[in-house]
C-alpha positions in Angstrom: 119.2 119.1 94.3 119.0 116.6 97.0 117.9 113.3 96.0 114.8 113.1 98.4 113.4 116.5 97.4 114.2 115.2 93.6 111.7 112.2 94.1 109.4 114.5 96.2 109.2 116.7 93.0 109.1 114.7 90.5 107.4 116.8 88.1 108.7 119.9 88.6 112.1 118.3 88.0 110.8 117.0 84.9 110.2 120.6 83.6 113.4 121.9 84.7 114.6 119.4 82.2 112.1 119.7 79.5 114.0 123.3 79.3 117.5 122.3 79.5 118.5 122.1 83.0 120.7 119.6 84.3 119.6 118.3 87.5 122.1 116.7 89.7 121.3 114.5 92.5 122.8 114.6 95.9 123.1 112.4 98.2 124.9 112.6 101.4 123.5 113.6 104.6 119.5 114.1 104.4 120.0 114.4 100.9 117.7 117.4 101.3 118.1 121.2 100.7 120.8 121.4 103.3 123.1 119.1 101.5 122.0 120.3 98.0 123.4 123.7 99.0 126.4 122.3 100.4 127.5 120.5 97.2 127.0 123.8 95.2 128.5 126.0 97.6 131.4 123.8 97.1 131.5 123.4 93.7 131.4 127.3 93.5 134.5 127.4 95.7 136.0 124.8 93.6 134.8 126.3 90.6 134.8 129.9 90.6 136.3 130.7 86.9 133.5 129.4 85.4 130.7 128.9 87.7 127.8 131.4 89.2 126.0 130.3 92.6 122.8 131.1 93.0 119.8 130.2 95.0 116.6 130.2 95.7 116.0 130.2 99.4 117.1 133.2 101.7 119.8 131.5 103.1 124.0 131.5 102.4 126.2 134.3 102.6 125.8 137.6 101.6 124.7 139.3 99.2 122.4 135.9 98.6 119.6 136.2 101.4 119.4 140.2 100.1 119.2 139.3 96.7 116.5 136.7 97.5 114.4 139.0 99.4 114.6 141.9 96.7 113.2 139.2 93.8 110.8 137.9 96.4 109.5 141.1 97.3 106.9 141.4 94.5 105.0 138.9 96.9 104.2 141.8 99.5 103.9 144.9 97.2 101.4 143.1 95.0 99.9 141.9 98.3 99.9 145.8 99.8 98.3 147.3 96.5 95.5 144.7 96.4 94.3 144.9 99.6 94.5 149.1 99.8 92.3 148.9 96.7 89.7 146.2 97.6 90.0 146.9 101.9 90.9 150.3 101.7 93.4 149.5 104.9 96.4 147.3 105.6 95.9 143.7 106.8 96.0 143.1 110.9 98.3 140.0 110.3 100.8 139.0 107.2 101.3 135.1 107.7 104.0 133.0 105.7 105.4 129.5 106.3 109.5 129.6 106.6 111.9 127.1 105.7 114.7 128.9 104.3 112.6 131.7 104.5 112.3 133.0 100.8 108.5 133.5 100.4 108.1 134.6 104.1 110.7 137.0 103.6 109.0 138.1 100.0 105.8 138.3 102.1 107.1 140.1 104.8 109.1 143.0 103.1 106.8 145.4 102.5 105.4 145.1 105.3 108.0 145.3 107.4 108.1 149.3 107.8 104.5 148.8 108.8 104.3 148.8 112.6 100.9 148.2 112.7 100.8 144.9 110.8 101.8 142.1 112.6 104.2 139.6 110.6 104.2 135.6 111.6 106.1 133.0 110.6 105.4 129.4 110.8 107.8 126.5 111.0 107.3 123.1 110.3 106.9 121.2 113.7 107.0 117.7 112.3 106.0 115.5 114.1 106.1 117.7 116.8 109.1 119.7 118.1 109.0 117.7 121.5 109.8 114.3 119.4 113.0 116.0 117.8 111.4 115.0 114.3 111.0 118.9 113.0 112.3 121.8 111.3 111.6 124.0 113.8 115.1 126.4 114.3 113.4 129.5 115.9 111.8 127.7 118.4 114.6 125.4 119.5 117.6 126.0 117.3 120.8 127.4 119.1 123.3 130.4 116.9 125.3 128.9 114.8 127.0 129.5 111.6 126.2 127.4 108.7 126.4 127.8 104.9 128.5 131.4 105.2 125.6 132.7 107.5 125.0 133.4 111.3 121.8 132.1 112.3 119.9 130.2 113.8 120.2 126.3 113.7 119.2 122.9 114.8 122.4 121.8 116.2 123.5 119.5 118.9 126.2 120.4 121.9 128.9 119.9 119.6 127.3 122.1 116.6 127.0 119.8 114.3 123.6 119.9 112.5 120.7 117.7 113.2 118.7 115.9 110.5 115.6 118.3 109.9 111.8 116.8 109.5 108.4 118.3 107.9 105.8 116.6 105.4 106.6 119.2 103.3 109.7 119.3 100.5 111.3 122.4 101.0 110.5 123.2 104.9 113.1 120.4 105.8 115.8 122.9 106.5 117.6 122.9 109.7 118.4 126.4 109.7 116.4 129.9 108.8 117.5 132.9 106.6 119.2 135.4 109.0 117.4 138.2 108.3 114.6 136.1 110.0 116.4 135.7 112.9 117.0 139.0 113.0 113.0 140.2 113.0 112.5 137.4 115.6 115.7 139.0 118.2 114.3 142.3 117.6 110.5 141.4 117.7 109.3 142.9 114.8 108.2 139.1 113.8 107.1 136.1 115.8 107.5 132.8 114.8 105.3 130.1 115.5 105.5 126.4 114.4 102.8 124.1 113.2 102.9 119.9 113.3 102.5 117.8 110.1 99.0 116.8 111.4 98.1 120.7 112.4 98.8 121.4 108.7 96.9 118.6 107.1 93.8 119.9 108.6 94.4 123.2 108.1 94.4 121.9 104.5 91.0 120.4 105.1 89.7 123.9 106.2 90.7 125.4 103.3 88.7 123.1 101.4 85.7 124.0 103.4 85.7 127.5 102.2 85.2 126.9 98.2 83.9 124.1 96.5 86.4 124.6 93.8 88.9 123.5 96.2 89.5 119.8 96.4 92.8 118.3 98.0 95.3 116.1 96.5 96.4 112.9 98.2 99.5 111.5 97.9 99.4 108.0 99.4 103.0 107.3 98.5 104.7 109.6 100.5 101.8 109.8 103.0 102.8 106.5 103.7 107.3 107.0 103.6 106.9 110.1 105.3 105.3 108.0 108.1 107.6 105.1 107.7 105.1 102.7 106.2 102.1 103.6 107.8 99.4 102.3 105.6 99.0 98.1 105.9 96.2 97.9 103.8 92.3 98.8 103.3 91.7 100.1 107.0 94.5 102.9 106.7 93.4 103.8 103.5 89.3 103.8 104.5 90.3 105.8 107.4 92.0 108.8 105.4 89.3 108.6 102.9 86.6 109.4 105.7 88.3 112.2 107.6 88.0 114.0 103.9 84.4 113.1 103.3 84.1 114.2 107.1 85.6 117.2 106.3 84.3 118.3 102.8 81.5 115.5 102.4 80.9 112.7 99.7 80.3 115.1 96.6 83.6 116.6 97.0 85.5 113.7 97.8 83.9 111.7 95.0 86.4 113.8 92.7 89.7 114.0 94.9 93.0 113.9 92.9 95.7 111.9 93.9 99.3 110.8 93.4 100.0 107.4 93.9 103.8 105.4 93.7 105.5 102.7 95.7 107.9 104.7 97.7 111.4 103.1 98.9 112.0 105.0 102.6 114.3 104.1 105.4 113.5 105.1 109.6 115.2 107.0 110.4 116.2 109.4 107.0 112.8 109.2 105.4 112.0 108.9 101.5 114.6 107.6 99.4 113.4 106.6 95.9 110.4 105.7 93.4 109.8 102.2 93.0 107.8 100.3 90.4 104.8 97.8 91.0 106.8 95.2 90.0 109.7 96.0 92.5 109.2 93.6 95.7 111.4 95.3 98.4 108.8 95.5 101.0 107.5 99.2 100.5 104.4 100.1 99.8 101.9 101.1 99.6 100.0 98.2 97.7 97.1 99.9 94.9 94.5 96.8 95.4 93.4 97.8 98.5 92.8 101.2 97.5 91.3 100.5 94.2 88.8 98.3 96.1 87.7 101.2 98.3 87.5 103.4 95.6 84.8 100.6 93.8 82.9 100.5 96.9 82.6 104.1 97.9 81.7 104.5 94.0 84.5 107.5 93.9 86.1 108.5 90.3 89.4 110.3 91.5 92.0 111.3 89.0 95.0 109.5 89.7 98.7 109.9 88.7 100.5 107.4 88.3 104.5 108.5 89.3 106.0 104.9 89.2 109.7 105.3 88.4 110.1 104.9 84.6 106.8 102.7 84.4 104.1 105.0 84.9 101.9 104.7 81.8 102.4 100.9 82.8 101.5 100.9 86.5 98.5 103.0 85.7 96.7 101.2 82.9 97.3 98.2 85.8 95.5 100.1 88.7 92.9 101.1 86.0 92.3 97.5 85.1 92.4 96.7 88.4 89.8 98.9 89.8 87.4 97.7 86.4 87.7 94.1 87.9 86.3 95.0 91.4 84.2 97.8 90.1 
């Protein structure tokens, strides 16, 4: 797994282990998805006696991208059967954010027979796909072949691949399963992609429709993803209010959040959880936040996902906020 998607998912990791998985980290390149399935593709090769490859995204050589799509197709007949028994129809549009592709593909499959529904994929434009910083391969990727496939890629004049860029773990691929290319050549899908910014508000929207839905913030890799972004209380105030502007005080008075110093580097992105004792210039800093929280009279839950210090660094945000409270 690469190392940045490791630290991006912490806890998951943590259960892979809780049941006896060994989770190695890798980290050349992007240390991403891309490189994590270049390590075990070569391990395989190296290792073949006595190794299985799998994987989970729709991506590699076949039989892998069909093999994905058969396990991930319970997504769209479970999909099919519920809306024929509460709609009595099938759906105008089948929507599914692609990476790799594996639970767009899932979403798509049984569907995909259905002329009348219309399938769309969305990308992850980054910070936009004019600024180069984005996972968008259908909308300016070239053909290429990469990891035993023939797809296509973001690659430069010389094919070699570009560094890939979303806010999201797992969208950062700079590539797309070929059967995806394939429904966008032919048209039965279109692809669309949609910015970092586009999709934190569509978040917000989805909070609008349910009051049982509250976001979670992350201010740790809010703030590596955009290369330290937040100084201090006015970056912090200023997130705080476009939620309460969105989903108003009530709502926000209960957020969750995640909260870590994050070590990062510009270009590259995350790198590694720090500790609040670690003073390497990464932030973000917990006073100023803490503060805000006193003054706004919020009571979030927070999680504390300090590396190796957590129960720590919480009980010293906790005492902390008490002192300004």
């Amino acid at each position: 797994m690469g190392a940045e998607d490791i630290e991006r998912q912490r806890l998951n990791v943590f259960r892979m282990e809780m049941l006896g998985a060994k989770v190695c980290p890798v980290t050349t390149g992007s240390s991403t998805l891309k490189d994590a399935t270049n390590e075990a593709i070569r391990t395989w090769a190296e290792r073949a006696e006595d190794t299985f490859y799998i994987i989970g995204s729709a991506v590699g050589p076949h039989p892998y991208p069909k093999m994905v799509k058969e396990f991930q197709k319970i997504i769209s007949v479970e999909a099919k059967k519920q809306i024929l028994e509460k709609e009595g129809r099938l759906p105008d549009v089948v929507t599914a954010c692609v990476g790799g592709g594996s639970n767009s593909i899932g979403m798509f499959a049984d569907f995909i027979d259905e002329p009348s529904v219309r399938l769309v994929g969305v990308e992850a434009g980054g910070l936009g796909v004019e600024t180069g910083k984005h996972a968008s391969a259908m909308a300016l990727g070239k053909v290429g072949v990469l990891h035993g496939m023939k797809t296509y890629l973001l690659q430069d004049d010389n094919g070699n691949i570009e560094l890939a860029h979303s806010i999201s773990a797992g969208l950062d691929y700079p590539g797309v399963g070929p059967e995806h290319a394939y429904l966008r050549d032919t048209g039965r899908a279109e692809y669309v992609s949609v910015t970092d910014t586009e999709a934190m508000e569509a978040l917000l929207e989805l909070c609008k429709l349910d009051d049982t839905f509250l976001p979670t913030i992350d201010f740790g890799h809010l703030n590596a993803r955009e290369f330290g972004y937040i100084k201090g209380k006015a970056e912090y105030e200023k997130m705080l209010d476009e939620v309460e502007n969105a989903i108003g005080h009530d709502r926000l008075k209960i957020f969750h959040s995640h909260f870590s110093k994050i070590m990062f580097t510009n270009p590259g992105g995350e790198k590694k959880h720090l500790t609040f004792d670690d003073n390497q210039g990464f932030g973000p800093d917990y006073e100023p936040l803490m503060e805000i929280v006193a003054k706004k009279d919020l009571s979030p839950i927070f999680v504390c996902e300090s590396a190796g210090t957590q129960d720590k660094d919480a009980l010293t945000m906790k005492n902390y906020y008490l002192s300004v409270k």
